[in-house]
N, C-alpha and C positions, 0 to 999 in steps of 0.2 A: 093518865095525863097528869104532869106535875105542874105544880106553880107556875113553873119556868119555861112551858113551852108556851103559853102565849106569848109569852112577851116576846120569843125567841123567832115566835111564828108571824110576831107584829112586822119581827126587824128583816125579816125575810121575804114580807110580801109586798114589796116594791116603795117600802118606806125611806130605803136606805137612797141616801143623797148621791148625786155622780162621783163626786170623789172617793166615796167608799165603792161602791160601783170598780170603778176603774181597778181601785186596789184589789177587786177580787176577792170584798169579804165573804164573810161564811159565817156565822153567828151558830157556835157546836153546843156552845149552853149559854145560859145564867142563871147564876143563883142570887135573887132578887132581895133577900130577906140577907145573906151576908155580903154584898155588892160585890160578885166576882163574876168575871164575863172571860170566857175562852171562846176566843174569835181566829176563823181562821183565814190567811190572804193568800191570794196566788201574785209571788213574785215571777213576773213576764220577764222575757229577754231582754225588751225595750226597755226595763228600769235600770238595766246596768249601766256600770261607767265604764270604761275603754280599757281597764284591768278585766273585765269580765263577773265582779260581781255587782248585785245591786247597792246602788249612790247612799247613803247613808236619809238623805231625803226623805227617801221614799219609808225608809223602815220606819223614821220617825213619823209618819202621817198615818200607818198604820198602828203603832202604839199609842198613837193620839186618839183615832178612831177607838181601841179595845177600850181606853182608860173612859171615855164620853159613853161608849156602852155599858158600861159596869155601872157607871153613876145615873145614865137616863134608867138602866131596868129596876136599879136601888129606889129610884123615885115612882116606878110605875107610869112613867113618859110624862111627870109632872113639869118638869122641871127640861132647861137645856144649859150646857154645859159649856162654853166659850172656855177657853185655855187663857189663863195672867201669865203662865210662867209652865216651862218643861224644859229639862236636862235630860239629856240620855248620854248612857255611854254605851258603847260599841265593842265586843268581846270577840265577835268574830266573824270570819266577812259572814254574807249570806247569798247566796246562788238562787239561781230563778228554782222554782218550784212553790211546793205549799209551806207555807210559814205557817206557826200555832205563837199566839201572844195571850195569855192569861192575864187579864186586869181586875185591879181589885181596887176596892175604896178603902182607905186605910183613916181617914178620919170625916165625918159630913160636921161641918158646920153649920151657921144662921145665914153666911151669903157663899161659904166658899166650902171648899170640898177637896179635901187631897187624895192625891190616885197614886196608884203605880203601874208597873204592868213587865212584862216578860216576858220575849221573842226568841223562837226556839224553832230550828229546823224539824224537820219530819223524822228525824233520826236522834234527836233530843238535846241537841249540841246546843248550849247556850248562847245566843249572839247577839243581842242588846236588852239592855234595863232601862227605863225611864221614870222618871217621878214628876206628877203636876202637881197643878194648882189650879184648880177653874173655878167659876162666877158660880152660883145658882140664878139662874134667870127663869124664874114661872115664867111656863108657855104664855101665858096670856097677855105678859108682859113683853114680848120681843115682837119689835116693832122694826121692817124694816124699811132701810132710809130712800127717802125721796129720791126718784132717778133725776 
């Protein structure tokens, strides 16, 4: 067992939120010590748009999810990840099946944390890039708001 199946076995044992859920993640590895997370999703039928492939939306909520993976397993689930800022661009459509998005943390700051990440069909065809920017917020600190 390495390093990186705990945490991998954390994100698999029903810790993952419905939105990730829904996306049909897959958590294939992480490597905790250099914050790279390959995550994988099942694109359904129902995420396409009336062209036939999946809505650009949907791809982005999954690169969002890889990039918040890469940076919670970097931290050891110290920390959670809220998104300031994310660009992605889009290279080529993507079709329902299984998606592979590789994220990595490219710089940890004192409050912020820059990611990137990289969405790749099953057959290796490059189809979207994304770059963030998110919060560090210690768990202990997130507090949620009054209904």
């Amino acid at each position: 067992m390495t390093d990186q199946q705990p945490i991998a076995q954390r994100l698999g044992e029903g810790a993952m939120p419905p939105a990730s859920r829904l996306l049909g993640v897959d958590v294939q590895s992480i490597d905790a010590e250099a914050g790279i997370a390959v995550v994988a999703f099942t694109a359904r039928p129902d995420f396409c748009n009336p062209m036939g492939v999946v809505q650009g939306g949907f791809l982005v909520a999954m690169l969002d999810d890889a990039m918040a993976i890469a940076a919670v397993g970097k931290s050891g689930f110290s920390v959670f990840v809220p998104t300031l800022e994310l660009k992605t661009s889009f290279l080529k459509p993507a079709f329902p099946g299984r998606l592979i998005a590789t994220a990595r943390v490219l710089q940890w700051g004192k409050s912020t944390v820059f990611l990137e990440a990289r969405m790749q069909d099953e057959a290796g065809n490059l189809l979207a890039v994304a770059s963030a920017t998110a919060k560090l917020v210690p768990r202990e600190k997130l507090r949620k708001p009054a209904p």
